[in-house]
N, C-alpha and C positions, 0 to 999 in steps of 0.2 A: 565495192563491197556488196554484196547480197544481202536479201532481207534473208533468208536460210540455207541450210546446208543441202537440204530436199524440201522442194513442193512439188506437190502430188495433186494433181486434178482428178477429182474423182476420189469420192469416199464410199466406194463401195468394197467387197472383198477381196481385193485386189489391191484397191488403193488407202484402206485404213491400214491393212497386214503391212505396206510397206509403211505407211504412217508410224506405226506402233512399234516397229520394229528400227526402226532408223535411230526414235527417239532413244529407246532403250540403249543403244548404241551411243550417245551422247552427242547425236546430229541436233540439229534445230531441224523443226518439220513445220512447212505450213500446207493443210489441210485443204483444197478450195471446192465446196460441195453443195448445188444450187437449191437442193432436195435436202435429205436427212441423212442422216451419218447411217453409213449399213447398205444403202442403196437398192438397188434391183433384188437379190437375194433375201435380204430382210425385209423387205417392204411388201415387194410385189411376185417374189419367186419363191426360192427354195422353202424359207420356212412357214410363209401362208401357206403353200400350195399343200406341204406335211401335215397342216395342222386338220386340214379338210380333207387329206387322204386317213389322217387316224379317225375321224370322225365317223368318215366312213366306215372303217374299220370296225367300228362300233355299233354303227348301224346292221349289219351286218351280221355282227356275234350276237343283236339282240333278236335279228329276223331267224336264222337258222339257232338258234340256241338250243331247242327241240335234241336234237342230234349231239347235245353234251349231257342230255338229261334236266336241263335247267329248263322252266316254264318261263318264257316272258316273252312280253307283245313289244312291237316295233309300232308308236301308235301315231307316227310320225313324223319330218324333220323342221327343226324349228331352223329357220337359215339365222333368224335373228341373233338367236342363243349360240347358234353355229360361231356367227363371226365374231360376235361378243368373245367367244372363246378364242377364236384364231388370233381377231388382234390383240387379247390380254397376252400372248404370248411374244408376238410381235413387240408391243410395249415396252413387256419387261426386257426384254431382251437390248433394246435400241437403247433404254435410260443405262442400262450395263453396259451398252460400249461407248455412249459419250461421255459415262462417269471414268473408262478407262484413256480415254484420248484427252478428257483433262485433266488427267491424273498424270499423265505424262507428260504433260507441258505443250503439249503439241498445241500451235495456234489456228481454230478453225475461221475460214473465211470464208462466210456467205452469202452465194450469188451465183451467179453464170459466170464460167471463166472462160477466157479467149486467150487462145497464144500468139502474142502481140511482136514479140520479138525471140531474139536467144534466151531458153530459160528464162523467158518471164510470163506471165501471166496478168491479166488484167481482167477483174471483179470489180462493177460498179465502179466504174469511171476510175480505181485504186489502179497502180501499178506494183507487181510484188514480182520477185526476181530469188532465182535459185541458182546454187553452183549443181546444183543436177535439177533437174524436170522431168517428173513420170505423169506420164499420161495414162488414165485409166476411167474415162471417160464411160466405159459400162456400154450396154444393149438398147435395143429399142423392139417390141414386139415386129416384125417384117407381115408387110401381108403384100396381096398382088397385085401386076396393073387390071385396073376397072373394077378391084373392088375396093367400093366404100364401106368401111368402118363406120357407123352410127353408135357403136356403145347401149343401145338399145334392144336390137335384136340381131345384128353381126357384131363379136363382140371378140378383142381380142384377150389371153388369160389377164389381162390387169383389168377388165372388165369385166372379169367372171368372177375374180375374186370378190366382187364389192355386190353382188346378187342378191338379192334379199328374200328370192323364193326358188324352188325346185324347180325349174322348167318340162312342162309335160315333154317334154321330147327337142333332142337337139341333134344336129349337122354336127361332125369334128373334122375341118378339114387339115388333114395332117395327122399320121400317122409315126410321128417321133416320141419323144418320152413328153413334152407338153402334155401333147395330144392323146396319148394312151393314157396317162394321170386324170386327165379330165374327166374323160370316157368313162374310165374306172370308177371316179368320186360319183359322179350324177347318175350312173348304174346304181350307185350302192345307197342310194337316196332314192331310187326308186322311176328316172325318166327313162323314157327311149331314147339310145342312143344308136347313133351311125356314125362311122369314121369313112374319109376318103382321103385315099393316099395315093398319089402319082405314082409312087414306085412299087415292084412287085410285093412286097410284106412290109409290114408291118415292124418298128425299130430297127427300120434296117443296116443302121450304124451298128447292129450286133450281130454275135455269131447268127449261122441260118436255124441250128436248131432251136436256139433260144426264143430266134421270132415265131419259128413254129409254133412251141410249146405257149407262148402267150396267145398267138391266135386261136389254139387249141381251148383256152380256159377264158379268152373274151368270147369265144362259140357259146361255151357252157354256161355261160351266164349272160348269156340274149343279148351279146355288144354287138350288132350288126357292124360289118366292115367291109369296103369295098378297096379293094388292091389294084394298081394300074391303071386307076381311075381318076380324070384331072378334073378340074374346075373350068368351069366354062364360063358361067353369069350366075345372077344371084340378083330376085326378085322380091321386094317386101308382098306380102297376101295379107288378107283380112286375118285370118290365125297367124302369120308368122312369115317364112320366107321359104321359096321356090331356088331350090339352087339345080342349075342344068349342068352337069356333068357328061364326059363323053370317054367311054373307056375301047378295048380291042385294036386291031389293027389299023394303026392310021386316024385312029380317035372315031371309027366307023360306028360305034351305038353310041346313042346320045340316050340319058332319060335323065327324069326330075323326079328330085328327091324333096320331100316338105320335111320342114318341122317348126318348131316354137320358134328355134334358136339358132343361128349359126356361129360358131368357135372358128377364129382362123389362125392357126396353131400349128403356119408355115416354117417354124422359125424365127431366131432371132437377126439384125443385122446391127452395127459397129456405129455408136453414137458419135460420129466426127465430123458430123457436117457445122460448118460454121464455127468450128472452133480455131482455125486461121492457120492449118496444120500446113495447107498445100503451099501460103506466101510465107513458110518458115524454111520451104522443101522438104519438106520431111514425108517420105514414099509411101505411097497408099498405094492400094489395089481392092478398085471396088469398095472402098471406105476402107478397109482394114490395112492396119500401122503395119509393116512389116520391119521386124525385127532379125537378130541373130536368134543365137542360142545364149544368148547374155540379157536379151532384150533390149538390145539396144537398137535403135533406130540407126538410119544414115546422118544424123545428124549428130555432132559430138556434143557430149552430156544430157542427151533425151535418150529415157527408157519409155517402154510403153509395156503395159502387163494387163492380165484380162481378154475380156468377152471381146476388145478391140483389136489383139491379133489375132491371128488366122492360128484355127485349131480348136480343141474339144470348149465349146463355151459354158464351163463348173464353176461354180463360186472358190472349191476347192483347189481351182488350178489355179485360178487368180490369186488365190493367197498367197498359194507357194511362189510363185512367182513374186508376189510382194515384196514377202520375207529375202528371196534369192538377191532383190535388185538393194535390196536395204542393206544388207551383207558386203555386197561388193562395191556399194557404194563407200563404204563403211574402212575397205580394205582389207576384208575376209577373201576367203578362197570356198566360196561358196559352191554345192554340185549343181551343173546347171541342169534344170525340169525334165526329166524323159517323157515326154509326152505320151507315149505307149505304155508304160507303168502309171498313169493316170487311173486311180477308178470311175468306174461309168455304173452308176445307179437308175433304175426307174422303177418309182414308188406305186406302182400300182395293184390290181389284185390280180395277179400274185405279180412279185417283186421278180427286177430282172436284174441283173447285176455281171459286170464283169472289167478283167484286166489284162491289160495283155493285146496280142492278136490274136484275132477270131480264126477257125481253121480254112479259110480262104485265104488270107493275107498270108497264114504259116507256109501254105503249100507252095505262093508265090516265091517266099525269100525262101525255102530250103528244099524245094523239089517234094514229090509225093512219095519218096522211099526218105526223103529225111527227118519228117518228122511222125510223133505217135498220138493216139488221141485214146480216152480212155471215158464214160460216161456214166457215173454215177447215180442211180433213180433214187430219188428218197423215201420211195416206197419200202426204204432198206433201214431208213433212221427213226429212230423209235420219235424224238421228240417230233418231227414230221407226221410223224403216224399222229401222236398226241395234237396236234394244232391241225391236222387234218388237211394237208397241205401236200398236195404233188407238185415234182419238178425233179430238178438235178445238181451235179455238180460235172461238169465237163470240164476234162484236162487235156491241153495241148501239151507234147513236149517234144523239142528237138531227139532224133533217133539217139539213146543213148547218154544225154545231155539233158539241159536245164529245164525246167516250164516254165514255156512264153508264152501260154496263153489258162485263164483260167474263167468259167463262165459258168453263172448260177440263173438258177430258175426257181422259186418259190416263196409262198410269205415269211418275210423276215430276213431273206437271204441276204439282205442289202448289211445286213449288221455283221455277215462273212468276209466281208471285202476287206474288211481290214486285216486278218491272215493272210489273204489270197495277192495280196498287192505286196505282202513282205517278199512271199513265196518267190512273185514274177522279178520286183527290182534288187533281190540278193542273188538270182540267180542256182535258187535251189533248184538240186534234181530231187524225185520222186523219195529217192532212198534218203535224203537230207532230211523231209517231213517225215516221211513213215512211221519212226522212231518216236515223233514227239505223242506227248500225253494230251489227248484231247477229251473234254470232262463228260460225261455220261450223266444223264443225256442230256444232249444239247444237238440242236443243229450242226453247230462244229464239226462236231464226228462224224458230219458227212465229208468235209474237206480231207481228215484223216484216212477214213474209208477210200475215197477216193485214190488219193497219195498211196495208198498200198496197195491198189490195184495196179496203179501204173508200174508201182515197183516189181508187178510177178505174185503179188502174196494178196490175192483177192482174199477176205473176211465173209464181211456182210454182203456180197455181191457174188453173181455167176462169173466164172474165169471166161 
């Protein structure tokens, strides 16, 4: 006999979503979580890191305010008040999902767990044992060989989150959506920032024009960046730290770069060291659990969901994932996760967002006469105009056929994703949206705008 129906390692969004979801199903769940209920995402990612990108936001609309007619001074940032604020939100938020996990019945067990045997787990000398085991063990910040993290002045984002002052100037090494969030926040507070990124642009997990168009507006607002460009050493100085970087042909220039601060904001890597995954067999690669399209492991009755397999690491994939394995645990006929209908947000200023494949991937699967692209300015949308905000709306679609890819560029845009992601995994074509009502004015009616360009019937836009 088992102690439950599902235990879940890992209470993060991955692993509460299947918690939560099990129970509701009339499973037994037990919970095992060494930290706090919510994990990486609420603690130390997605919703701190929002709460300092709105802040900034704010900072921001009080510096430029001149330019809406409103008089008011920027006369400072208080980081204290700052985080006062980030973690009052954090807070509430965490007492609202442990009041929902014991409202469920679900029973939490805490400590460090290890997988000891088949579907079982062992917390503090405890042995507890499930007729399924999900693993969802979460991230760990990744940085590189020879460099040491001190938390001091090489710091990685769960070190930055906890900053008690505006750094006159800081390193970003890593040019992903961390690393451009960050950039973005301590711009908009007022340091010098630099980004360096090995690969040639900037978010390069997105379409090309999308990174264009952010490079284009971290120019306009003094975000120094360097593309192509690796990390070499990294020296503490009396102000701060000396990182040697070397970029061109064959790493042929080398030069050094100072500042306060160094952010290393490589990435994240797969929390499974030591948890007893390899004396269970259970396949790794490079830490990451590999699973099917069910999530299920090579091992029978382990799933694994989250930032631990391979693929887009979102709190929001984790979830769905959670939900999908608690379903079919359950005996449901749940859809498994398309990973390419994922949305992919980055909160910065301006916001980048998209779903789908970007127009290099399209070209790959359907040849360069198969598919169509179509690129909406929002120099075309009134409420864009009103928030004063450049960018786009880009649409991919198979010749003739559905959109497979859709990708936004400006502040706010991130709160379009959720149309644009209907769009991609229902498999609309162009003529399917056209038709819909989209409200005036709103950003939306750039997606609309868009959709009737693709269909032949440009509006607000040049044919």
């Amino acid at each position: 006999m088992a102690d439950f129906d599902v235990l879940v390692l890992g209470a993060g969004s991955g692993g509460y979503a299947c918690a939560l979801r099990a129970a509701q199903l009339g499973l037994s769940v037990g919970l095992v979580e060494k930290d706090k209920v919510g994990g990486t995402c609420l603690h130390v990612g997605c919703i701190p890191t929002k709460a300092l990108l709105h802040a900034a936001e704010v900072a921001d609309s009080a510096r430029e305010s001149e330019q809406f007619g409103v008089r008011a001074t920027l006369d400072g940032i208080d980081m204290p008040g700052v985080n006062a604020y980030k973690d009052g939100v954090v807070s509430r938020l965490h007492k609202g999902l442990a009041g929902l996990i014991k409202g469920r019945g679900i029973t939490v067990l805490e400590g460090a767990g290890t997988v000891t045997g088949p579907r079982q787990v062992t917390v503090a000398g405890e042995v507890h044992t499930g007729r399924h085991l999900v693993l969802a063990s979460g991230s760990y910040p990744r940085t590189l060989p020879g460099l040491d993290v001190d938390g001091e002045r090489v710091l990685t984002s769960e070190h930055a989150l906890r900053l008690e002052r505006v750094p006159a100037s800081v390193i970003v090494l890593g040019g992903g959506v961390i690393g451009s969030e960050f950039a973005s926040v301590w711009r908009s507070f007022g340091a010098e920032v630099t980004i360096v990124e090995a690969l040639p642009r900037l978010v390069a997990g997105e379409d090309e024009a999308s990174s264009k168009a952010l490079e284009r507006a971290f120019r306009k607002r003094g975000i120094a960046f360097r593309t192509g460009t690796r990390f070499q050493s990294v020296e503490r100085t009396d102000g701060g730290v000396a990182v040697t970087v070397t970029s061109g042909d064959d790493g042929a220039r080398t030069d050094v770069l100072e500042a306060e601060l160094l952010l290393v904001a490589v990435g994240r890597g797969p929390a499974t060291d030591g948890l007893g995954l390899g004396e269970l067999g259970i396949t790794t690669e490079r830490g990451f659990v590999l699973t099917d399209d069910h999530c299920r492991t090579n091992v029978e009755g382990v799933y694994a969901v989250g930032d631990i397999v391979p693929g887009l690491q979102l709190a929001h994939r984790g979830f769905q994932q959670g939900i999908f394995v608690a379903e079919h645990i359950a005996g449901l006929d749940p859809v498994p996760v398309d990973e390419t209908g994922i949305p992919r947000v980055t909160y910065s200023h301006p916001e980048v967002a998209s779903v789908g494949l970007d127009e290099a991937a399209a070209r790959t699967a359907y040849g360069d006469d198969g598919i169509e692209t179509v690129t909406y300015d929002l120099g075309g949308n009134g409420k864009s105009q009103i928030l004063k905000t450049q960018g786009f709306v880009k649409l991919i679609r198979r010749t003739d056929g559905p959109v497979v890819g859709v990708h936004l560029v400006g502040d706010r845009v991130g709160e379009l994703i959720g149309e644009a992601q209907l769009i991609y995994n229902w498999e609309a074509h162009a003529e399917d949206v056209a038709p819909l009502v989209h409200a005036h004015p709103t950003q939306n009616e750039a997606l609309g705008e868009a959709h009737l360009a693709l269909a032949g019937k440009p509006l607000h836009a040049h044919s």
